[in-house]
C-alpha positions as CSV (number, residue, x, y, z in Angstrom):
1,X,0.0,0.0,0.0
2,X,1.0,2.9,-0.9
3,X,2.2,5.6,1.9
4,X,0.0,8.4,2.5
5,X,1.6,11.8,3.1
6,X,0.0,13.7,5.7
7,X,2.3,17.4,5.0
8,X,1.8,17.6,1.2
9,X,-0.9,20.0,0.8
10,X,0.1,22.2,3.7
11,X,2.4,25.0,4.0
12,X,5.2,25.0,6.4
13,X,6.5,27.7,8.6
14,X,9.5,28.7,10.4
15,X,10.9,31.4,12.7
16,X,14.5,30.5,13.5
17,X,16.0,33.2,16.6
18,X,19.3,32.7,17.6
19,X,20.5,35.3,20.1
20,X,24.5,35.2,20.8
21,X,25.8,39.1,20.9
22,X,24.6,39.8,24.2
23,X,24.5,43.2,25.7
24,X,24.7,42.5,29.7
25,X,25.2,38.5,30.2
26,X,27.1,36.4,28.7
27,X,27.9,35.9,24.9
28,X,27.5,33.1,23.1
29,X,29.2,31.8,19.8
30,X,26.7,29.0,18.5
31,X,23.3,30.4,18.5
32,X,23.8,32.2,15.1
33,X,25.4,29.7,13.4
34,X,22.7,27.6,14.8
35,X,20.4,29.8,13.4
36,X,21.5,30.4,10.1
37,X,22.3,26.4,9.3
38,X,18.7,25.3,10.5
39,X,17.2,28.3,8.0
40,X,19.2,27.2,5.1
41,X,18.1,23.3,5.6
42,X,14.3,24.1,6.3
43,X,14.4,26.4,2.9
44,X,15.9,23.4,0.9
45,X,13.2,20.8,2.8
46,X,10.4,23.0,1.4
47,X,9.7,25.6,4.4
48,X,7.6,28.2,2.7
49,X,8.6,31.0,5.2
50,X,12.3,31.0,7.5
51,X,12.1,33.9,9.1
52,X,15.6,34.1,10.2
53,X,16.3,36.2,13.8
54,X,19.6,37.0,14.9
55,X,20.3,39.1,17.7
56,X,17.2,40.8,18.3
57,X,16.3,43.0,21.4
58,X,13.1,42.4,23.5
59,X,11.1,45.3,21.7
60,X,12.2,43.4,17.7
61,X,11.8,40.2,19.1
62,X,8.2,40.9,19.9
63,X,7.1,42.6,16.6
64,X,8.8,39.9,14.7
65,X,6.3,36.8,17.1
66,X,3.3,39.3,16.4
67,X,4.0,39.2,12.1
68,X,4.5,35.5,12.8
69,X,1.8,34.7,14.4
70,X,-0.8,36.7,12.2
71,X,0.6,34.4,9.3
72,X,-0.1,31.3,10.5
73,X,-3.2,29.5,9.0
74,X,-5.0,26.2,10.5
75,X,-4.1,23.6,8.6
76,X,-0.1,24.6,8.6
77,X,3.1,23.0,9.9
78,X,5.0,25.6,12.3
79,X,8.4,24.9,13.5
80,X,9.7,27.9,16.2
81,X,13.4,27.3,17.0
82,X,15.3,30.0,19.7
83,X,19.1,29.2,20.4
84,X,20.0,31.9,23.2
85,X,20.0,32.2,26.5
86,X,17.0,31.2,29.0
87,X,16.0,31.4,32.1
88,X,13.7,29.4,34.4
89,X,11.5,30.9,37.6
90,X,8.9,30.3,39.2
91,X,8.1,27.3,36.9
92,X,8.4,29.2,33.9
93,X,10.3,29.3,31.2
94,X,11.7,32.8,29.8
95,X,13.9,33.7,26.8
96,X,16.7,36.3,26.9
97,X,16.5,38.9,24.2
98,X,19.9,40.9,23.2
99,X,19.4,43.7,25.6
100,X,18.3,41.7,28.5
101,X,19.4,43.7,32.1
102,X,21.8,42.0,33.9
103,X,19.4,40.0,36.2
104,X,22.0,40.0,39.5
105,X,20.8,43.7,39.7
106,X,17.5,43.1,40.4
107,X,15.5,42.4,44.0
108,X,15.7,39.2,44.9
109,X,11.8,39.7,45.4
110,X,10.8,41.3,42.5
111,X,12.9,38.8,39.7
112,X,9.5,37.3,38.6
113,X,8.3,40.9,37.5
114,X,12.1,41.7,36.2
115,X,12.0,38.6,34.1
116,X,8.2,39.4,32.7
117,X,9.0,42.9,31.9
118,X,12.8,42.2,30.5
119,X,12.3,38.6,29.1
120,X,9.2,36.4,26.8
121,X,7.8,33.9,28.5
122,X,8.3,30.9,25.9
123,X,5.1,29.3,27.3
124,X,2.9,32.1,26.4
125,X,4.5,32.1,22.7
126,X,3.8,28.9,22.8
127,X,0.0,29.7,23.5
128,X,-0.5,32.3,20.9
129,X,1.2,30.0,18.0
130,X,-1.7,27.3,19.5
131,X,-4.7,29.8,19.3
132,X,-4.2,29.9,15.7
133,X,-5.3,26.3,15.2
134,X,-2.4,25.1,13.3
135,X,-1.8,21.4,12.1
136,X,1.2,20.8,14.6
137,X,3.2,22.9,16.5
138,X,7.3,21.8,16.3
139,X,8.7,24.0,19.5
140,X,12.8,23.9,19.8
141,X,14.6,25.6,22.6
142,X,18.4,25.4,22.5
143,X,19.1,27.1,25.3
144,X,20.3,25.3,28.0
145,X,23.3,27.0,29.2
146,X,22.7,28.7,32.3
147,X,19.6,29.0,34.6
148,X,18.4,30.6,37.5
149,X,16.3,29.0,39.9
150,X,14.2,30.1,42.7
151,X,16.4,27.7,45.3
152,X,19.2,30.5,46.4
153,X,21.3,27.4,48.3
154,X,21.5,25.8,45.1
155,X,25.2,26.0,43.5
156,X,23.9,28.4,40.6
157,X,26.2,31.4,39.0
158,X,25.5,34.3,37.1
159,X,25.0,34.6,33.3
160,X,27.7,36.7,32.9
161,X,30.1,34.2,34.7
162,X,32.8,32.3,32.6
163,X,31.5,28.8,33.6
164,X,28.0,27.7,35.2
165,X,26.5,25.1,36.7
166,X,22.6,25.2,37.3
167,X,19.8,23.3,36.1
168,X,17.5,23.6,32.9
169,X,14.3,24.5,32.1
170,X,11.0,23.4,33.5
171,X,8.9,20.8,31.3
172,X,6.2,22.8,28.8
173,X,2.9,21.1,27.4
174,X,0.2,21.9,25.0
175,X,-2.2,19.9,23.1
176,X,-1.1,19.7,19.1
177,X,2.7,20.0,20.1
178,X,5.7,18.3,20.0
179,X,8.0,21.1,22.8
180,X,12.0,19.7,22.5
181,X,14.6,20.8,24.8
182,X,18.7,20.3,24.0
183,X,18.4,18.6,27.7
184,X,16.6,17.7,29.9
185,X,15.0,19.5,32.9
186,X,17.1,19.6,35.6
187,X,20.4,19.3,33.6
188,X,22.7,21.1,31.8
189,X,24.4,20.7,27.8
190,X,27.3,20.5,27.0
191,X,28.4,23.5,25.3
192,X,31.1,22.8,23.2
193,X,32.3,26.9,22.2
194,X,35.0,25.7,20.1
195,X,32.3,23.7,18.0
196,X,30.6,25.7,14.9
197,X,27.1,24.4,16.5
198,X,25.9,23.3,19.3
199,X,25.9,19.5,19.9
200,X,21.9,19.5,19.7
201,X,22.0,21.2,16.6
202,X,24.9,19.1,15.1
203,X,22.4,15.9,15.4
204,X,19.3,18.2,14.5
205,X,20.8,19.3,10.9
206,X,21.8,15.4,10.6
207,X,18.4,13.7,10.7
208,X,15.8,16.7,10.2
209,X,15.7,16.3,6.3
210,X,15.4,12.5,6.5
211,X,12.5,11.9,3.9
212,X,9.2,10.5,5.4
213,X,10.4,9.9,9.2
214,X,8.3,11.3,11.9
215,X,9.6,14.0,14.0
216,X,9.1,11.8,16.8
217,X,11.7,9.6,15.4
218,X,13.8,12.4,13.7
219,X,14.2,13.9,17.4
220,X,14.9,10.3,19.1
221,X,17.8,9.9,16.4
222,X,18.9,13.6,17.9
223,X,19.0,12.2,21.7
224,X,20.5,9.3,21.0
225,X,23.4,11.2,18.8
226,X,23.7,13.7,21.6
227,X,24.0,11.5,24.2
228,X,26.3,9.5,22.3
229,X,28.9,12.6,21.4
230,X,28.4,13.5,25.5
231,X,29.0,10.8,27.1
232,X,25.6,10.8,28.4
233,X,26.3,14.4,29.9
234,X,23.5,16.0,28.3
235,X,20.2,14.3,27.5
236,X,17.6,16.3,25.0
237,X,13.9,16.0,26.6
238,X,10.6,16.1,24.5
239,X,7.0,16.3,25.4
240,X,4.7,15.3,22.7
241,X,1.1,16.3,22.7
242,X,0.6,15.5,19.2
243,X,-2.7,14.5,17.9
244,X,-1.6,13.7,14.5
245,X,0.7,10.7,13.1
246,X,3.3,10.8,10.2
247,X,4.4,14.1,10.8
248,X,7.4,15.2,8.4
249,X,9.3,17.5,7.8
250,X,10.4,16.2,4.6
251,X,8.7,14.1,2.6
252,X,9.7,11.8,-0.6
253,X,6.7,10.9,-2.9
254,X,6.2,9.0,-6.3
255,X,9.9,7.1,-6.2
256,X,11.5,10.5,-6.4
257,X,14.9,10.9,-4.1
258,X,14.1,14.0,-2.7
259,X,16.6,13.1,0.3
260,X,20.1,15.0,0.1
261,X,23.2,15.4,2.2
262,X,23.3,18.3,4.4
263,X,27.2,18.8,3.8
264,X,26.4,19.0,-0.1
265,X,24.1,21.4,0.5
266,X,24.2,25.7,-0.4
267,X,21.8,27.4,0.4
268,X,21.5,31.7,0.1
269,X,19.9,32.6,3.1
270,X,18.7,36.3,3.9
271,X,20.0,37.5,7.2
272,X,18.2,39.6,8.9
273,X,19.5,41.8,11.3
């Protein structure tokens, strides 16, 4: 029998941040190159927008999820990516934009409001994409660096300290979903700064084009590379909510080998700055 293909009449749609060039904490080297390879592989797998984000301040960052959002219809595909820095508190999950404050300055009391008024709370974008009814929901946060948490006594440093050693963000859920993290809560990944892209992404660019494998799968190849290349040190979590089966990112119909290699691959991507 022949397979059915479950993504061929429906658009797919990106928005790809990756946040290095920080102005207050921390910089990071991957995130952009993150950012830019995963744009250039979802354009050749037939992504019909990749919006491509790099180092955006809190004020861009939300115009750009407002334009995104408006575009999404309900039958599409929508993959968000961020690769940055993030922060859990209070059992939520927030993202750092470019300008984020240093957050050591802040009242130990008042860091919820700091982080709501500074940060984006990746749950809520995750809320809004799900309000526009679309087919599935792909969420990917590569952003497991440094974390603060509400537990002072815990052996946490600051984001703008050479090394860290915290633990990761808090699990996220919605119905019609698939959320992946580079690790799992509680842990922290293995950043490599020497490395063009991070370890999760590495995997993610390997098996993300594989023609007619379900995401579910694509991502299980992912952990499994990951923790393979770590030793076990970092461990990429999912939570799936989906509601659908055969989901695919890249699909291979009628005996044609749409498959390629991602090394072989050039693609002209437009950065937007």
């Amino acid at each position: 029998m022949a397979a059915k293909f479950t993504s061929e009449s429906r658009r797919k749609l990106a928005l790809v941040i990756g946040i290095g060039d920080y102005e207050n904490v921390r910089k990071l080297k991957n995130p952009q190159n993150d950012a830019k390879a995963l744009s250039s592989l979802l354009q050749r797998i037939r992504f019909t927008t990749v919006d491509q984000q790099l180092d955006k301040t809190r004020s861009q960052l939300k115009h750009v999820l407002v334009d995104f959002e408006e575009s999404i219809q309900s039958n599409d595909i929508v993959l968000f990516y961020f690769a940055g820095h993030g922060v859990q508190w209070e059992d939520q999950n927030y993202l750092l934009p470019k300008d984020f404050p240093d957050m050591e300055a802040a009242d130990e009391k008042k860091k919820a409001e700091f982080l709501k008024k500074n940060a984006i709370n990746a749950q809520d974008i995750l809320n809004i994409l799900s309000d526009r009814k679309p087919y599935v929901i792909i969420f990917l946060l590569d952003c497991c660096r440094q974390y603060f948490l509400r537990n002072t006594d815990l052996n946490t440093r600051a984001l703008n300290a050479n090394e860290s050693r915290s633990a990761g963000l808090t699990a996220m859920h919605k119905a019609g979903s698939l959320v992946a993290f580079a690790c799992a809560p509680g842990t922290l990944v293995d950043d490599k700064p020497e490395e063009q892209n991070s370890l999760f992404m590495k995997h993610l660019l390997k098996h993300l084009a594989t023609p007619n494998e379900d995401i579910v799968n694509i991502l299980r190849n992912v952990t499994r590379g990951v923790m393979q290349d770590s030793n076990s040190k970092q461990i990429p979590f999912m939570s799936v909510q989906l509601c659908h089966n055969n989901i695919y990112m890249c699909e291979q119909a009628d005996g044609k080998n749409n498959s390629f290699r991602w090394s072989e691959t050039r693609v002209t991507t437009k950065v937007v700055s």
